[in-house]
C-alpha positions in Angstrom: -10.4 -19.4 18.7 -10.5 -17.0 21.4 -13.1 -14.3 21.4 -10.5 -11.5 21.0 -9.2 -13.2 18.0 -12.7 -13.7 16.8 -13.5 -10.0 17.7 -10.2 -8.8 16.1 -10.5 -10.9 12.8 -13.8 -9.5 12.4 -13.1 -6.0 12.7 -9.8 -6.1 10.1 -12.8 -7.6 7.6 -15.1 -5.0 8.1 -12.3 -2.4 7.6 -11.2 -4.0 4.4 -14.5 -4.2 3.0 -15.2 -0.4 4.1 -12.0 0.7 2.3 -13.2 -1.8 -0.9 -16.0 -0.4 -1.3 -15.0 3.4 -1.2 -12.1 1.8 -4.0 -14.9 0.8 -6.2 -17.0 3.0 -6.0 -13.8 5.2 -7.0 -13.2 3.4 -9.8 -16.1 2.8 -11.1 -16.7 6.6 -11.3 -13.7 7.4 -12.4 -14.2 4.5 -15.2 -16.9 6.6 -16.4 -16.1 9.8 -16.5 -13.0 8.8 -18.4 -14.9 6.8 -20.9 -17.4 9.5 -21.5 -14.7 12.4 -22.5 -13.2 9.4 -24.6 -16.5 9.4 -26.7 -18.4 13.0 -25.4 -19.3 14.9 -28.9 -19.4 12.0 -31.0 -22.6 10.9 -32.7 -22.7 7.9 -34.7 -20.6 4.7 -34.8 -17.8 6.1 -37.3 -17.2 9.0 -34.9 -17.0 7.4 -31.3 -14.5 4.7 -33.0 -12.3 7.8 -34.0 -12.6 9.4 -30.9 -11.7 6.5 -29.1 -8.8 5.8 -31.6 -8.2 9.6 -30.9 -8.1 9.1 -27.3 -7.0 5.2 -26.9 -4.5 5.6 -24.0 -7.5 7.1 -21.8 -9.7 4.0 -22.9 -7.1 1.6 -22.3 -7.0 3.1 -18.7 -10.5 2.4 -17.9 -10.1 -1.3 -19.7 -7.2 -1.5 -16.1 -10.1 -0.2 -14.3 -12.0 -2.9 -15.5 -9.8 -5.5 -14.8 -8.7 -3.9 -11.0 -12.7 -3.9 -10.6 -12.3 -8.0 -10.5 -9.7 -7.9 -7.8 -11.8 -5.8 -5.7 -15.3 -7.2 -6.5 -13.8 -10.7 -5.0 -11.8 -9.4 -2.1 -15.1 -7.7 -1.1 -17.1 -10.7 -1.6 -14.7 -12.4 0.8 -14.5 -9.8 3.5 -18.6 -9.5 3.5 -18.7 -13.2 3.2 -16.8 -13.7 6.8 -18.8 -10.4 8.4 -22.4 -12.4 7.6 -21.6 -16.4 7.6 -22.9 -17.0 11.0 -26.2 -15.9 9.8 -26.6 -18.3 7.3 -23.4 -20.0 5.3 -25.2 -20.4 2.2 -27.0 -17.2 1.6 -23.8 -16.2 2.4 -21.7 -18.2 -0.3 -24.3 -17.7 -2.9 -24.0 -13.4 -2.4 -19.9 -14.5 -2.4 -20.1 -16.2 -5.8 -22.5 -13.8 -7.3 -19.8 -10.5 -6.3 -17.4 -12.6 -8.0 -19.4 -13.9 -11.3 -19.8 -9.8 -11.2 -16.2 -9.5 -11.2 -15.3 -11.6 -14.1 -18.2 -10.2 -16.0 -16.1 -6.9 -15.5 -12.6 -8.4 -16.5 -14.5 -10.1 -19.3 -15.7 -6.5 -20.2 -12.2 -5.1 -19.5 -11.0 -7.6 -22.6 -14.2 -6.0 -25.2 -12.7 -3.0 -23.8 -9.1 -3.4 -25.2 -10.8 -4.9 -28.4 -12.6 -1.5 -29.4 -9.4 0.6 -28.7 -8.2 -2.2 -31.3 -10.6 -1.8 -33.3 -10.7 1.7 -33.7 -7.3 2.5 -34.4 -7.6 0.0 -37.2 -10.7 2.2 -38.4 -8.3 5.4 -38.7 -5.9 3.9 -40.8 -5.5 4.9 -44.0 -5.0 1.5 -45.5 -8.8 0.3 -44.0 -10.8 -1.0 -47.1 -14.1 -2.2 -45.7 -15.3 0.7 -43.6 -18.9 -0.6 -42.9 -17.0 -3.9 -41.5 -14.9 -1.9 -39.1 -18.0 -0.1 -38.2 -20.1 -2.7 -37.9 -17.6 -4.7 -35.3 -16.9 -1.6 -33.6 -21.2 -0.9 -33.0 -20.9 -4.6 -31.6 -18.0 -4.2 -29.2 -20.1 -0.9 -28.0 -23.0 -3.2 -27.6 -21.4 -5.9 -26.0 -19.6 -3.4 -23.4 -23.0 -2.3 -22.2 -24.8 -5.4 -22.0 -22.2 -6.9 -19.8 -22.5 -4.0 -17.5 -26.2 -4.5 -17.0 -25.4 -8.1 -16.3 -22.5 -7.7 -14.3 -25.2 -5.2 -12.4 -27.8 -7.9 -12.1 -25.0 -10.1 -10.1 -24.3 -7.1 -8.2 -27.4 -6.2 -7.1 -28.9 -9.6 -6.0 -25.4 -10.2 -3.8 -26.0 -6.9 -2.6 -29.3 -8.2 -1.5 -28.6 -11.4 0.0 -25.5 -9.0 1.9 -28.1 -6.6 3.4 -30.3 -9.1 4.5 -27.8 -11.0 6.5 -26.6 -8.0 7.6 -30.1 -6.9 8.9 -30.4 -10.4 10.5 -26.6 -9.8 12.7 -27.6 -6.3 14.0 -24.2 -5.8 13.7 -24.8 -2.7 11.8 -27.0 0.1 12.3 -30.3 -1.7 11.4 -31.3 1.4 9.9 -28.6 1.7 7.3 -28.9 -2.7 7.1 -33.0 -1.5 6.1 -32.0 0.9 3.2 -29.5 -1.9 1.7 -32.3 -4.0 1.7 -34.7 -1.7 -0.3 -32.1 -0.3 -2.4 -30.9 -3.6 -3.8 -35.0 -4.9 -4.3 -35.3 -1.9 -6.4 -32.2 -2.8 -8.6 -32.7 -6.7 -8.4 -36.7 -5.5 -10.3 -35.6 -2.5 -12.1 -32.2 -4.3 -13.8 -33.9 -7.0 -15.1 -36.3 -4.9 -16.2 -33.9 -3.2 -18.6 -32.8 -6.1 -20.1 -35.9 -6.8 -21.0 -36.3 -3.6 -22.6 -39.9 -2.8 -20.5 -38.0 0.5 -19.1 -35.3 2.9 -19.8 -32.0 3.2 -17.5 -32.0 5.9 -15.1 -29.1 6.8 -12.9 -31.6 7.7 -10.2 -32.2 4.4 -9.3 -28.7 3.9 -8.1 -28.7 6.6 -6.1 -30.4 5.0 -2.9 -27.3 2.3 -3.9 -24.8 4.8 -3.7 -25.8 6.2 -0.2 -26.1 3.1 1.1 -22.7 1.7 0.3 -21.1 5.2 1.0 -22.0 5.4 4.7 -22.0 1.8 4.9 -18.0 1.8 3.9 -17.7 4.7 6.2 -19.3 3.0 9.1 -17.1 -0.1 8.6 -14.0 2.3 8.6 -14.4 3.8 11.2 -16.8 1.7 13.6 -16.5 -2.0 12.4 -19.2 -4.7 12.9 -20.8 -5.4 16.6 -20.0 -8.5 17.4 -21.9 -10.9 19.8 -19.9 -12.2 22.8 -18.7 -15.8 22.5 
């Protein structure tokens, strides 16, 4: 393969990955603020299942979310997967299949997702004779939902990782920005886990060194590409 072709197929994957990970981020935000206004003044299992049975078609949009969230999650994996296999094929394979285990965590999610809307219409009807049944499957679908999401997380933040790193090793970034992926994905590869575990609370703050990261990183991709070494 020529060098232009080589330059030119690597700049059409650092684009593509830029604009995926502005569409996630996207996504995931809007996923969220969706699901909150779905649920926001409801305390108590009874009254988030009637508020999302009151609000089902806005649920069911973030269950498509969920489900485009697989799509992108493994066209990004593929796009940052060709950008950083010089630098070592397997780290870079292994940060490929853990975007995509996160991924079908998320579709997986997507279906849990569809379930509760399911769920909680049945919980409104009038006919419904075992309340504390409907209840009881609907506090475990909740459950289920956000467990997956901490371990869709834990994929996303060790791939993350392993990205960064062979990014800082190409210098085909700003090492700078290559540096603050590195340390933002550490502290959510320690502080995830960690919350699993149940030794510490989730905090939003600890994405946010995440979220700058991948912002200007998907910006810098845009509109500067990846430097790449003469052949």
């Amino acid at each position: 393969m020529s060098t232009y072709s080589v330059k030119t197929s690597q700049q059409y994957y650092a684009r593509l990955a830029g604009f995926m990970f502005l569409l996630y981020i996207a996504i995931g935000i809007a996923s969220m603020v969706i699901f909150s206004q779905a649920t926001s003044g409801a305390e108590g299992t009874s009254a988030k299942l009637a508020s999302i049975a009151q609000h089902a078609p806005l649920v069911r949009l973030t269950a498509l979310f969920g489900l485009l969230t697989f799509f992108i999650a493994v066209t990004l994996a593929v796009a940052l997967y060709v950008l950083t296999r010089d630098q070592d094929p397997n780290l870079a394979i292994l940060a490929l299949f853990c975007r995509a285990g996160e991924g079908m965590i998320n579709a997986f999610s997507a279906v849990m997702t569809l379930g509760l809307v399911s769920v909680a219409t049945a919980s409104t009807a009038p006919a419904t004779s075992d309340s504390a049944a409907t209840n009881a499957l609907g506090a475990l679908l909740m459950q289920l939902d956000r467990s997956s999401t901490l371990i869709s997380a834990t994929c996303f933040a060790v791939a993350s990782t392993l990205f960064s790193y062979l990014f800082l090793r190409a210098r085909n970034i700003p090492v700078s920005l290559a540096w603050l992926g590195v340390i933002a994905s550490i502290l959510l590869v320690v502080a995830i886990p960690l919350q699993i575990a149940g030794f510490i609370q989730g905090n939003w703050f600890i994405w946010m060194p995440m979220l700058v990261f991948e912002v200007v990183l998907a910006l810098w991709l845009v509109i500067k590409g990846v430097a790449t070494a003469a052949a």
